[in-house]
C-alpha positions in Angstrom: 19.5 18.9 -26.8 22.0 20.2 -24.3 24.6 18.4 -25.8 24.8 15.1 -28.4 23.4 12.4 -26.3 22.1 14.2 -23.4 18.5 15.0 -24.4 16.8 17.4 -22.1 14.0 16.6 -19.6 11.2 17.9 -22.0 12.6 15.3 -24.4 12.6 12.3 -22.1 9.5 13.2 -20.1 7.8 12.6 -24.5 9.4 9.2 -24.7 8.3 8.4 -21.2 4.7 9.3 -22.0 4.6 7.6 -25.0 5.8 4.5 -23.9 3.8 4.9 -20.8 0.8 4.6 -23.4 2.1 1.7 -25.2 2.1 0.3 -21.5 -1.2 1.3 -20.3 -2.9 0.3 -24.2 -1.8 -3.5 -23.2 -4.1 -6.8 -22.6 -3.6 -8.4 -19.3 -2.3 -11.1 -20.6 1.2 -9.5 -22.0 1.5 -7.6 -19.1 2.1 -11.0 -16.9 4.4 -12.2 -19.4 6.3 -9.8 -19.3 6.2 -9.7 -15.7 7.2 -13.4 -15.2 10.3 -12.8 -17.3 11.3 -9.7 -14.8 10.8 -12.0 -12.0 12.9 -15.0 -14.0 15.9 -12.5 -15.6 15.8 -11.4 -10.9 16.3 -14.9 -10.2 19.2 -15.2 -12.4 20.8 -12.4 -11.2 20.5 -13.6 -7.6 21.7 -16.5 -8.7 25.0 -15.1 -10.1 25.7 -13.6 -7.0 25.5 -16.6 -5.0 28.1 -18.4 -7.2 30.3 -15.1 -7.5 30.4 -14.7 -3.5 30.9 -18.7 -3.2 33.8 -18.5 -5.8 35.5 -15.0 -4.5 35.3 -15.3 -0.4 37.5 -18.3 0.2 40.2 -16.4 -1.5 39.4 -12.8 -1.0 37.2 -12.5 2.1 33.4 -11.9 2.7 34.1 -7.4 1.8 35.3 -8.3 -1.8 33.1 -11.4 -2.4 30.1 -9.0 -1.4 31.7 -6.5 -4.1 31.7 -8.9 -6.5 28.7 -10.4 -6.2 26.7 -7.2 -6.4 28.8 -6.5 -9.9 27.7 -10.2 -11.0 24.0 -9.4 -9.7 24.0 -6.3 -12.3 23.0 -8.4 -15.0 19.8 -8.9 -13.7 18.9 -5.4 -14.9 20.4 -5.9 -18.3 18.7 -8.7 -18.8 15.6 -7.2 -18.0 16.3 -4.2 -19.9 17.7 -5.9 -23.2 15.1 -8.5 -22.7 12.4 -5.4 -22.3 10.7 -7.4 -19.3 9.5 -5.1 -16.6 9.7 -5.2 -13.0 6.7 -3.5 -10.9 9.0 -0.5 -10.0 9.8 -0.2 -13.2 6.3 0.8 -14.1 5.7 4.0 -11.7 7.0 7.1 -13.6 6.4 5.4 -17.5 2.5 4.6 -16.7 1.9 7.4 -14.7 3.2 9.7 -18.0 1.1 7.8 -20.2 -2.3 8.2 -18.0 -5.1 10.8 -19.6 -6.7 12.1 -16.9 -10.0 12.4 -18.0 -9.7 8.8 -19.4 -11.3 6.2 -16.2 -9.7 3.2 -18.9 -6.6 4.2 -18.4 -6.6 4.7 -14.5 -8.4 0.9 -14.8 -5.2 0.1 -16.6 -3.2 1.5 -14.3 -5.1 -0.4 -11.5 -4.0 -3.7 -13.2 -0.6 -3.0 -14.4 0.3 -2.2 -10.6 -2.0 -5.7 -9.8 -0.5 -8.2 -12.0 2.9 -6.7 -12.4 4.2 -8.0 -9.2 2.4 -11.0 -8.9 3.4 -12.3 -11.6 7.0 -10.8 -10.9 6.8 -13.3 -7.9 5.5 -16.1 -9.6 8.0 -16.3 -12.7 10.7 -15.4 -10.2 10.0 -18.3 -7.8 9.2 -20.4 -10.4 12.8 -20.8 -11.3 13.7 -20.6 -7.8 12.4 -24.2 -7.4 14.8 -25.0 -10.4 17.8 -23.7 -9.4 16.9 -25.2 -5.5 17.0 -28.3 -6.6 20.3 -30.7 -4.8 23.2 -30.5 -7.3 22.0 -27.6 -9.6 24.2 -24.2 -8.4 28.1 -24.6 -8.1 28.8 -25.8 -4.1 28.7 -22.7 -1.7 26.1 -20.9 -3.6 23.5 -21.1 -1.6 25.1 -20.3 1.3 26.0 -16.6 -0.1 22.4 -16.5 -1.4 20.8 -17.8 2.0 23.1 -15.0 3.8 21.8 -12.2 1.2 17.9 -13.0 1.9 18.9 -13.2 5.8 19.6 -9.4 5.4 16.1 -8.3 4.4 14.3 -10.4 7.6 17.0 -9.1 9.6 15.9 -5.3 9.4 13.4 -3.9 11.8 10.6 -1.8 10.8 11.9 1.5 10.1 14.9 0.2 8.1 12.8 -2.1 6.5 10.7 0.6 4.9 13.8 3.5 4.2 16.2 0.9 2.5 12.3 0.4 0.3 12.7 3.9 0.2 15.8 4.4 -1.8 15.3 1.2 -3.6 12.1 2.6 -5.4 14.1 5.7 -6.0 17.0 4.1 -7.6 14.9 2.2 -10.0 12.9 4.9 -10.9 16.1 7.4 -11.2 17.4 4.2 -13.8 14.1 4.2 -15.9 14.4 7.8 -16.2 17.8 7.7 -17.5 17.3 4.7 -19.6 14.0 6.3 -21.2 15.7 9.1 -22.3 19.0 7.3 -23.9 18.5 5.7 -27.6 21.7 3.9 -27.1 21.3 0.5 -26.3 25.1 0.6 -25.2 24.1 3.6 -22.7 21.2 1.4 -21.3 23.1 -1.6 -20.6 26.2 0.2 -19.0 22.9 2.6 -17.1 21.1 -0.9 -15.5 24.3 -2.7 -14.9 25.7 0.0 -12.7 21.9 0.2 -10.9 21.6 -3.4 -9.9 24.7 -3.6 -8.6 24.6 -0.5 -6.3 21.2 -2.1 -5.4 23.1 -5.2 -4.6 25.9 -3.8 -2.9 23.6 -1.5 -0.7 20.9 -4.3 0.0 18.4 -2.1 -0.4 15.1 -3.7 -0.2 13.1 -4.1 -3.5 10.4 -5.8 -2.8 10.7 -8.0 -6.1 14.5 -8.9 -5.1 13.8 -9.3 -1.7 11.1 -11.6 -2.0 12.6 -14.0 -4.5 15.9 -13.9 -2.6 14.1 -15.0 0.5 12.2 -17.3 -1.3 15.1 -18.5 -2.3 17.0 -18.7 1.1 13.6 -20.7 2.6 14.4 -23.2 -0.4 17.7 -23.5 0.9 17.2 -24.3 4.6 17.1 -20.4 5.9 15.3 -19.7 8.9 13.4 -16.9 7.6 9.5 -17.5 8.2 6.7 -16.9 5.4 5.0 -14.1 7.7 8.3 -12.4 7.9 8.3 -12.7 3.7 4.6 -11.6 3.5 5.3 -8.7 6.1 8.2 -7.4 4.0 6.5 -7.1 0.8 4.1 -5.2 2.4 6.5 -3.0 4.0 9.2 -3.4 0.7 5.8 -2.4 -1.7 5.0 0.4 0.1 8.8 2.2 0.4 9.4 1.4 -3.3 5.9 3.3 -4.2 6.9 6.4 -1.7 10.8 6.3 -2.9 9.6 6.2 -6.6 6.4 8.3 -6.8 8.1 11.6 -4.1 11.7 11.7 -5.3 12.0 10.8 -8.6 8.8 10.5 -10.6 7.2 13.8 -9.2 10.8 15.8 -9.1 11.3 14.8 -12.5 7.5 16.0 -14.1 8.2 19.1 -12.6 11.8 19.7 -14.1 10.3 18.8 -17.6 7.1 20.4 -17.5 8.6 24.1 -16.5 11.2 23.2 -19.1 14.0 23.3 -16.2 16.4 21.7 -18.6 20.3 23.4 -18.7 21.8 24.5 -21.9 
């Protein structure tokens, strides 16, 4: 150790692997649990934003409502982390320690973790979404704040589409790194809540948040159209996988494998 609670990146790249084999050693059908409580612990998040924003702006303006809501949103992340439910970008630099690569079962794994992971992300998520739709159920304004935030994601074109799904997948990934090498729970809470709210407060697009925040705005009465939400999660899938995989998971091997930790 560098120093008392700063393990070095030899030390976390271990954990990682060996709860990326605790991951990959899973049946199917804890892996969609797990994934449907991501997607629900998102939905509350979003959620919390909407009535943050609704309760802030009349009294502080859209700039500090924003602010606030993306603090509030932050507790998606600690729910998820807490909770140990897993979001697909979650599961790009743990599995990928844990594979054996001589091992064809754990690549099949693999294969299905990255299959039903954000499927069932979706499916938990928007599951509550038709809950907390429903006439009468979030505080009065909410859903305007929430309709506005999904209106965001359709709003992008192409390009910034798929570099805001850049830096998304690298945040996350750059937050399971830290959090995988941190025994505090204290550390991991204060880690994710900081994470989803700079993800919040940047609207970068994660293709889990994205799509259950649009979801969420089409309950509501937003224009966005389902190809537009089908088209984004191709485009948000593909930038979280590049973000994650090039400038996070791959830097970080490399600094733990050649023992590039400081003293």
């Amino acid at each position: 150790m560098s120093e008392e609670g700063a393990p070095e990146p030899e030390e976390i790249y271990e954990r990682t692997r060996k709860e990326g084999q605790r991951r990959l050693s899973r049946p199917p059908l804890e892996v969609a649990s797990t994934a449907v409580a991501a997607g629900v612990d998102v939905v509350f998040g979003i959620a919390a934003l909407g009535f943050t924003e609704a309760a802030v702006e009349p009294h502080f303006g859209k700039e500090l409502a924003h602010l606030a809501g993306a603090v509030a949103f932050g507790v998606a992340f600690v729910f998820i982390i807490v909770g140990r439910s897993e979001l697909f970008t979650e599961n790009f630099l743990v599995p990928l320690a844990g594979l054996e690569g001589g091992d064809r079962r754990s690549w099949f794994k693999l294969g299905e973790l990255w299959t039903l992971s954000p499927l069932f992300n979706i499916l938990g998520g928007t599951a509550l979404v038709l809950v907390l739709s429903t006439h009468g159920v979030l505080p009065h304004g909410s859903g305007h704040a929430i309709t506005r935030a999904g209106n965001v994601f359709d709003d992008y074109t192409f390009t910034s589409a798929f570099m805001s799904a850049i830096a998304a997948g690298a945040l996350i990934t750059l937050m399971t790194w830290m959090i995988e090498g941190q025994h505090s729970m204290g550390v991991r809470v204060a880690v994710a809540w900081i994470v989803g709210a700079v993800l919040a407060l940047g609207q970068f697009n994660h293709v889990i948040v994205a799509t259950l925040d649009e979801v969420f705005g089409i309950r509501l009465g937003s224009s966005i159209g389902w190809v537009d939400l089908f088209q984004n999660i191709l485009t948000a899938g593909a930038g979280n996988v590049i973000g994650g995989l090039l400038f996070v998971t791959l830097t970080r091997f490399t600094q733990a494998r050649s023992g590039g930790g400081s003293s």
